[in-house]
C-alpha angles and dihedrals in degrees: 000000000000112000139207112194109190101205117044090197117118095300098049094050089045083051090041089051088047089061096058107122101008116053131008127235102230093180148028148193150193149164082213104069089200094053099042081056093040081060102035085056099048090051097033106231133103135294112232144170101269091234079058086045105053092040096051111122096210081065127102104164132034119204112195115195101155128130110284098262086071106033092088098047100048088040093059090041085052099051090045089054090061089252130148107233133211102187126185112246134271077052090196141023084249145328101295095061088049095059101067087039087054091047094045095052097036085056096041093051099225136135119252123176130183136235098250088134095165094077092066093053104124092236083051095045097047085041085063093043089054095055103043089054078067092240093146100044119232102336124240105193148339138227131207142179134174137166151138131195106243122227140253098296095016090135088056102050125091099276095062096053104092092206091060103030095035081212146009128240101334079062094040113041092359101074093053090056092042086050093047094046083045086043089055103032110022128241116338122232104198128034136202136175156104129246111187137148114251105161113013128076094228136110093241132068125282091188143030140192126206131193107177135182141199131212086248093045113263132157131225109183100187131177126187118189142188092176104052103119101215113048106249139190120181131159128172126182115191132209145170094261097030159324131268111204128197120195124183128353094222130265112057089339077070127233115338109250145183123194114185112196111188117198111234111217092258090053110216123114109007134238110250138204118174124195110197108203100191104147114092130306107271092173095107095053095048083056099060094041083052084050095047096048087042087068103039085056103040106235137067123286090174160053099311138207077258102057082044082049096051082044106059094038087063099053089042085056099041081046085052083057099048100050096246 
């Protein structure tokens, strides 16, 4: 496929490497004028205005990794132009700016995926497999945490600006957590939680609580963090006959691991099997290739408008809550 990416920042550079070899970025774009060249260069193709690059007829595929405020509308210019989309997540500032963004593509025809990576992780994906094979039995809950520890200047760059970001951590890390917990147990019917700021001098959020329920009454605890001090990464699925249980995503979050504890029938001690993932993070490649078999079939293969949809109305409503 030819590509366009709209935001040449580290995403789009990590999108731009995961294409090597299999498809070829035609376009680029960038608010940054030096950046948008630094990655023309590297992948050996034109910077151009983004509205230049998404209406290019040369163009299949438009990859969006811009800051939130823009996701939506490129999005939408994307999708009325007849292109494919592969847009970050959240993939809006909230629900409002979505909806446009779902009409448009459900009217156009067209195929748009968002950027929920994680769940092509190879721990997460073997954790699926796992429990579709039915090893742990019907689930009960889920719990998640996930955090990092900011930097010097963290509260002044774009994510804490509410009017570029839309949110803090419940919209950054958060909506991982909330799509892997849907991805496991299904939609959630009732929704509690907190999001305040504990640590950083910012308007939006540093940390947010979760506490998450199914129809059938499932639980998701979730807790995303940007001041958790060591970057963590930790996700559990429980079942009647057992837990599945995912550490670290590479990187600092440390090496990517799946530990698999299966309940005996006199209970006691479990039976445990560990896979260890520590060679480099092929997520973003298995996107595309979910991307690129998505169109040639017609119909989505992966993380959809509507799983960013259920996303962001959990953290409004956890923000309604909250005050904020």
């Amino acid at each position: 496929m030819k590509v366009a990416i709209v935001g040449c920042g580290l995403i789009g550079r990590k999108r731009a490497l995961a294409l090597q070899g299999e498809h070829r970025v035609v376009a680029v774009a960038d608010v940054v004028r030096e950046r948008a060249q630094a990655l023309a260069g590297a992948a050996g193709c034109a910077a151009r205005t983004w509205r230049d690059a998404v209406t290019d007829s040369q163009v299949d595929v438009v990859v969006v990794a811009t800051t939130n405020n823009c996701l939506a509308p490129v999005t939408l210019a994307a999708i009325e132009a007849g292109k494919h989309v592969l847009v970050e997540k959240p993939a809006a500032r909230n629900t409002g700016e979505l909806q446009p963004v779902v009409e448009a593509a459900g009217r156009r025809g067209v195929i748009v995926q968002v950027g929920f990576n994680h769940r092509y992780h190879p721990a997460l994906q073997k954790a699926r497999e796992l429990v579709d094979a039915g090893t742990l039995g019907p689930l009960l809950f889920v719990r998640g945490r996930y955090g990092h520890g900011g930097r010097i200047g963290y509260d002044r760059e774009w994510r804490a600006d509410p009017e570029v970001a839309g949110g803090g951590e419940l919209l950054d890390q958060g909506v991982h957590l909330i799509d892997l917990a849907r991805w496991f147990l299904g939609d959630f019917d009732q929704v509690l939680g907190h999001a305040d700021t504990y640590f950083w001098d910012m308007p939006v959020e540093d940390n947010g609580f979760l506490l998450l329920h199914t129809p059938a009454r499932q639980t998701a605890w979730l807790h995303a963090s940007c001041s958790e001090w060591k970057n963590l990464f930790s996700l559990e699925v429980y079942g009647r006959l057992g837990k599945l249980q995912v550490d670290g995503l590479g990187g600092s979050y440390g090496i990517e691991r799946l530990a698999w504890y299966r309940m005996p029938e006199q209970m006691g001690p479990p039976e445990t099997t560990i896979w260890e993932y520590p060679g480099e993070d092929r997520s973003w490649m298995l996107e595309m290739r979910t991307l690129a078999r998505a169109i040639e079939a017609g119909r989505p293969l992966g993380p959809t408008l509507e799983d960013a949809r259920a996303a962001l109305e959990i953290v409004e409503r956890v923000y309604r809550l909250s005050g904020r």
